[in-house]
C-alpha positions as a LaTeX table, in Angstrom:
\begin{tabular}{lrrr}
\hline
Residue & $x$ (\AA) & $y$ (\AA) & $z$ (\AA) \\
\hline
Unk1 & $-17.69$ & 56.60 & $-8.44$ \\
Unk2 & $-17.50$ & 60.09 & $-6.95$ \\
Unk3 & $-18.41$ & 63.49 & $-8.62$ \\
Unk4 & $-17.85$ & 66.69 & $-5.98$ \\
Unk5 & $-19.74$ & 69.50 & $-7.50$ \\
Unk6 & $-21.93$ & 71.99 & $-5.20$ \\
Unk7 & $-25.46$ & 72.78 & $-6.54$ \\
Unk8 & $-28.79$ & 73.50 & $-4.89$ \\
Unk9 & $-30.85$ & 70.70 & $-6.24$ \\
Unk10 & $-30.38$ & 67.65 & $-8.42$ \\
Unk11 & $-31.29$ & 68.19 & $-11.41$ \\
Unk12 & $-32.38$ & 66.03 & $-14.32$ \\
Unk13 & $-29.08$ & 66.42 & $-16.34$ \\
Unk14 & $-27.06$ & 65.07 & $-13.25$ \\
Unk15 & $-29.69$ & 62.50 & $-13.33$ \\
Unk16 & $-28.56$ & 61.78 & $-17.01$ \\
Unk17 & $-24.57$ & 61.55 & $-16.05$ \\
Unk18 & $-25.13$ & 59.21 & $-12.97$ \\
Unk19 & $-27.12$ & 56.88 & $-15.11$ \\
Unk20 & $-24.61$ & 56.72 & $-17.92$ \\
Unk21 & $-21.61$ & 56.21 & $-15.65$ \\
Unk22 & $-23.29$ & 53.16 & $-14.26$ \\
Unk23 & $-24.07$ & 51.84 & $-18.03$ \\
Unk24 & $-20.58$ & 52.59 & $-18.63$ \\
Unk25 & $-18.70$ & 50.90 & $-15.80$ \\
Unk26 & $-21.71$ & 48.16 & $-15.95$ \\
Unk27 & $-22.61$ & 48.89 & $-12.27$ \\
Unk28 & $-26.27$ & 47.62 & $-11.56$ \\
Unk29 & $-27.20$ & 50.40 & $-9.54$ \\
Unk30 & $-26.05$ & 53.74 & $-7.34$ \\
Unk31 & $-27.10$ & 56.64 & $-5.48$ \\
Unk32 & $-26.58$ & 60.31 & $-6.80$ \\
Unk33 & $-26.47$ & 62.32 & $-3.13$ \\
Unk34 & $-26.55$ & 66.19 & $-3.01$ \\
Unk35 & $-25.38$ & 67.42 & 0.48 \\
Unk36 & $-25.41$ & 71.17 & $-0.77$ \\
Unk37 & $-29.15$ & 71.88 & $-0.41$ \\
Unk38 & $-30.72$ & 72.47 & 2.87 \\
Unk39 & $-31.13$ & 69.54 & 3.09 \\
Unk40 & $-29.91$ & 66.02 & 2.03 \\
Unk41 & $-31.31$ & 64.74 & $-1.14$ \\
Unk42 & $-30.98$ & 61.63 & $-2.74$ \\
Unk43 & $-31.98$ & 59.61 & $-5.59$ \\
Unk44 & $-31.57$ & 55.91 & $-6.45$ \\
Unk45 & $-30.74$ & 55.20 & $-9.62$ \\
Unk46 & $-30.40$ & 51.56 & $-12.00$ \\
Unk47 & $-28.53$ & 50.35 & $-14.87$ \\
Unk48 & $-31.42$ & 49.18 & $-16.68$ \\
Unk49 & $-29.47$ & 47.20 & $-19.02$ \\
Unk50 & $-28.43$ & 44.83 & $-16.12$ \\
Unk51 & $-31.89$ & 45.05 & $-14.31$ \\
Unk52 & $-33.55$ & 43.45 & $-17.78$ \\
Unk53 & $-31.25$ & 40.51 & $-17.91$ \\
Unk54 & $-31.04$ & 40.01 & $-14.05$ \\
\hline
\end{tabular}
C-alpha cells in the first residue's frame, strides 16, 4: 500500500491511517516512510489484531 503525500514530519494522525489500512487489508505489519523531511524518517508499525493471535 502506497500513500504519496509531502509533509515535514509524521505525524500521529498518519500514524492512525497506516495502522487502520493494515487492520483493514489484514496485513501483519508495515512501514509508514516520510522522505520529505530533511531527513528520512520512518516508523514501523503492527496490526495488533494479527500480532495477538500469532
Amino acid at each position: 500500500m502506497a500513500d504519496n503525500e509531502q509533509h515535514n514530519r509524521i505525524y500521529s494522525v498518519h500514524k492512525a491511517q497506516a495502522i487502520n489500512y493494515l487492520e483493514a487489508f489484514g496485513i501483519a505489519d508495515g512501514l509508514l516512510i516520510n522522505f520529505s523531511g530533511r531527513s528520512l524518517e520512518f516508523k514501523r508499525l503492527y496490526n495488533k489484531e494479527i500480532r495477538l493471535s500469532l
